[in-house]
DOTI-302304 format. One record per residue: residue number from 0; y negated, z negated, x negated of N, C-alpha, C, CB in turn. Coordinates in steps of 0.02 Angstrom, whole numbers. Each point is the difference from the previous one (the first is absolute). Glycine has a CB too. Example, Ala and Ser with C-alpha at 12.3 -4.5 7.8 and 13.67 -1.06 7.14 Angstrom:
% DOTI-302304
[0,[284,-390,-660],[-59,0,45],[-60,0,-45],[59,-62,95]]
[1,[-112,98,-77],[-59,-3,-42],[-55,-37,39],[32,108,-59]]
//
This chain:
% DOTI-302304
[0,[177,-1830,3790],[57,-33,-31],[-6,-76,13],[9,91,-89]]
[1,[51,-126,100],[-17,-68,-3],[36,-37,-52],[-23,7,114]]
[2,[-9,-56,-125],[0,-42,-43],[70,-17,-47],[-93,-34,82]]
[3,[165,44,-14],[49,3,-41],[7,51,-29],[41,-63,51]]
[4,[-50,134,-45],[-8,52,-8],[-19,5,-82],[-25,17,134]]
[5,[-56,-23,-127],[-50,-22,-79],[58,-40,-39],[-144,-27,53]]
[6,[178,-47,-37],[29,-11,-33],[69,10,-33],[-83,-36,45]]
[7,[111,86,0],[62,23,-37],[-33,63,-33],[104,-47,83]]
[8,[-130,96,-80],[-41,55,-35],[-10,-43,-72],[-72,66,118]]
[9,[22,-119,-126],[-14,-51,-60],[58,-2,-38],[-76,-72,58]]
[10,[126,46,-14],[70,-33,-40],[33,71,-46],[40,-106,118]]
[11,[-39,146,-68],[48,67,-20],[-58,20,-76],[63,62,160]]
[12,[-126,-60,-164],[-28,22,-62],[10,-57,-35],[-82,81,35]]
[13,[75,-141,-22],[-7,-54,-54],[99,4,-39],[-129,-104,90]]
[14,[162,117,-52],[62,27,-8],[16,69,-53],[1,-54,122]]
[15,[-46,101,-93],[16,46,-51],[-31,-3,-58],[23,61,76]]
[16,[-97,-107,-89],[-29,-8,-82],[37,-21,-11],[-93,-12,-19]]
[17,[143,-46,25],[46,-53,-39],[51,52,-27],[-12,-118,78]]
[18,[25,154,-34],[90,42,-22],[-45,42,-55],[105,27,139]]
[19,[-157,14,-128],[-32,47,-47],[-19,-50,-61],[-49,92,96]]
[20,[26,-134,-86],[-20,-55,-81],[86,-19,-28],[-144,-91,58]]
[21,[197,72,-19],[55,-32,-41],[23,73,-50],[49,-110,111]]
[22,[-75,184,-60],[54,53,-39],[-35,1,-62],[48,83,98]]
[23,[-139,-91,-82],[-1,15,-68],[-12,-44,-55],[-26,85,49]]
[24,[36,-155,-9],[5,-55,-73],[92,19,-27],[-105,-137,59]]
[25,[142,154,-22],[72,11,-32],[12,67,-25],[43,-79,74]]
[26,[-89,146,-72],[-28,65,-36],[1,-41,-72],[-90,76,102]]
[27,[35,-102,-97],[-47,-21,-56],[44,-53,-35],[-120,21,60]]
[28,[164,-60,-51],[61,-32,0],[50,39,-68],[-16,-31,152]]
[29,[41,84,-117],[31,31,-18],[-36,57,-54],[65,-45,105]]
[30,[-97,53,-112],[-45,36,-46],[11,-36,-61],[-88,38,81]]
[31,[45,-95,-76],[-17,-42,-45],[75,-29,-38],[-123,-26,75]]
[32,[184,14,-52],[77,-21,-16],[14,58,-29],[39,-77,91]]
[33,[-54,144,-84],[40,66,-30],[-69,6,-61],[85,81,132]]
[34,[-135,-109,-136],[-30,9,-61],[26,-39,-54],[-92,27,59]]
[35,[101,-102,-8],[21,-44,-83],[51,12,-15],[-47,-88,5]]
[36,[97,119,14],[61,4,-10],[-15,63,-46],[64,-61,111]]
[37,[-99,112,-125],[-27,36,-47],[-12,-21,-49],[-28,43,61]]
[38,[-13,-88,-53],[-33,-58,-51],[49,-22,-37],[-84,-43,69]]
[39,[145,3,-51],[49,-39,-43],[31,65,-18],[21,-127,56]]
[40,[13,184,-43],[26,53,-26],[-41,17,-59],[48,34,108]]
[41,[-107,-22,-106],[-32,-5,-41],[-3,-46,-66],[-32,44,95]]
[42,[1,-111,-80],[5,-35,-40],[68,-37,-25],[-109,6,40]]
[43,[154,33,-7],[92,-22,-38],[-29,70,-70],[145,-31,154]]
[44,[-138,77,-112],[8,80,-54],[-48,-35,-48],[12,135,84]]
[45,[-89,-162,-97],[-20,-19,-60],[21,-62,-25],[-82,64,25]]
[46,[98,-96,-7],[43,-56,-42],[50,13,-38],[-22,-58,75]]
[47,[67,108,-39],[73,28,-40],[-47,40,-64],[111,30,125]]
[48,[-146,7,-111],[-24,21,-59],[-53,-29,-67],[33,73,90]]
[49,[-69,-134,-63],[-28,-64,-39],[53,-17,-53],[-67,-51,103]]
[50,[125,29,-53],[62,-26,-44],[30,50,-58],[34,-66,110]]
[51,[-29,111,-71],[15,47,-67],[-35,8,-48],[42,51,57]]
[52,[-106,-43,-55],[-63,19,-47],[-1,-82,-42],[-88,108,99]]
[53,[84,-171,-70],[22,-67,-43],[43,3,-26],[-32,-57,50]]
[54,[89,77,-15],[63,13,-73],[-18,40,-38],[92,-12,48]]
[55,[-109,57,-49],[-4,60,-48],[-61,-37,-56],[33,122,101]]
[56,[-74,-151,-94],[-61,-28,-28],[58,-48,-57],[-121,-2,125]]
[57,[130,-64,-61],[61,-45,-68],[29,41,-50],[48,-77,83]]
[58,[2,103,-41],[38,56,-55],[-36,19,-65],[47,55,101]]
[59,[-94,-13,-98],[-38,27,-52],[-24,-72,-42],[-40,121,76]]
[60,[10,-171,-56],[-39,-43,-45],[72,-46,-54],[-130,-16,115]]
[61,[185,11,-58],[48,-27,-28],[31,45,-64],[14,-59,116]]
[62,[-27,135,-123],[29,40,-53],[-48,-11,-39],[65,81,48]]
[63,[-148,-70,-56],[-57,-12,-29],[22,-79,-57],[-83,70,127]]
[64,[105,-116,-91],[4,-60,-20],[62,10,-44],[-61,-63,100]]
[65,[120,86,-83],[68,6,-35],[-24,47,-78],[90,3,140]]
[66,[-147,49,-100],[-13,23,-60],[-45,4,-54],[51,30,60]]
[67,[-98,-109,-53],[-41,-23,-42],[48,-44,-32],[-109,16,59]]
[68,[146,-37,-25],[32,-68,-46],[66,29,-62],[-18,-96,132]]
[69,[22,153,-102],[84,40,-18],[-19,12,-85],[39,91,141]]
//
């Protein structure tokens, strides 16, 4: 083989790690975006229900109070 030879052989692999590393930094990309997006679905669904469980708490202490003073 000669030398130009060796060096396009080089290029064509140094070529294909790059395309094989971008797919799987943008795999791993995309993995990681469809988790957090779990995550906030998540942490919306417990907040809506925090809020409820705080109202419901006020509520009660505010009748407690109406009905010490009543």
């Amino acid at each position: 083989m000669t030398d130009l030879q060796i060096m396009g052989a080089g290029s064509a692999l140094i070529g294909i790690l790059v395309a094989v590393l971008v797919a799987m930094l943008g795999w791993l990309g995309s993995r990681i975006i469809t988790r957090l997006d779990l995550m906030v679905d998540r942490l919306n669904k417990v907040s809506g229900e925090l809020h409820t469980r705080i109202n419901g708490l006020d509520t009660r202490l505010t009748r407690v109070e109406t009905k010490v003073e009543g």
